[in-house]
N, C-alpha and C positions, 0 to 999 in steps of 0.2 A: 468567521475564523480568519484571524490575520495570516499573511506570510510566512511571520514568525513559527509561529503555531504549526501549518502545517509543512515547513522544513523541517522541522523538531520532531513532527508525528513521523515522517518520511524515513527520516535519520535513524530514528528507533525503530522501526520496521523493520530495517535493513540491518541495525547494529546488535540490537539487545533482544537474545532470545526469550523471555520472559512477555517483555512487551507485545511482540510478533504472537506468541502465542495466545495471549489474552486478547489481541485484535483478532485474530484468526476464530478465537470460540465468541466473543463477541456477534462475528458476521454470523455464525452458524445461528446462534439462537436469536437474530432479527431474522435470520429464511423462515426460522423454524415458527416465527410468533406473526411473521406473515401471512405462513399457511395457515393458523391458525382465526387471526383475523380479517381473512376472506372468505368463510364458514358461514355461511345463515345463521346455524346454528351452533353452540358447542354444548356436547355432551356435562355433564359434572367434572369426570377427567382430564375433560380438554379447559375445562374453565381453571381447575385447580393449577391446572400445567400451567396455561397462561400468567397464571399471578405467579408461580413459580417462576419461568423463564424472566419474566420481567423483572422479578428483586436479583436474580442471579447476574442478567444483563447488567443491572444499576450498579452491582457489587465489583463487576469488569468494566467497568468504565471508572470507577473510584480509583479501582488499584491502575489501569492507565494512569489516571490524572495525577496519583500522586507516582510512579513514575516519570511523566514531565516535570513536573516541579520539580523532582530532585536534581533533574537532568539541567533545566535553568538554574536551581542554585550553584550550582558545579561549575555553568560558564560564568556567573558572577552577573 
């Protein structure tokens, strides 16, 4: 990750609540898919969870992303 990049993440953390909160539930469901990937084993429920948390993850990291882009097209 360049400089650029994570001034821009930094920026928005601090400026645009939306983003803030999508980084924030972001963190929560890598704790939450940690605990679960430190498991010997997972249950059916915890296996369903798992693929659950991870497309939900992917889906909060999409909408980050294109909240950055919008944020560079705006500085030009």
């Amino acid at each position: 990750m360049n400089a650029q990049t994570q001034d821009l993440k930094a920026r928005l953390l601090q400026t645009d609540g939306e983003y803030h909160d999508l980084a924030a539930k972001h963190h929560e469901l890598e704790d939450r898919l940690h605990q679960l990937t430190t498991k010997p084993y997972l249950s059916e429920p915890e296996q369903v969870e798992e693929v659950t948390l991870k497309k939900r993850k992917l889906q909060l990291k999409d909408r980050m992303e294109d909240i950055e882009r919008r944020h560079r097209q705006a500085i030009g």
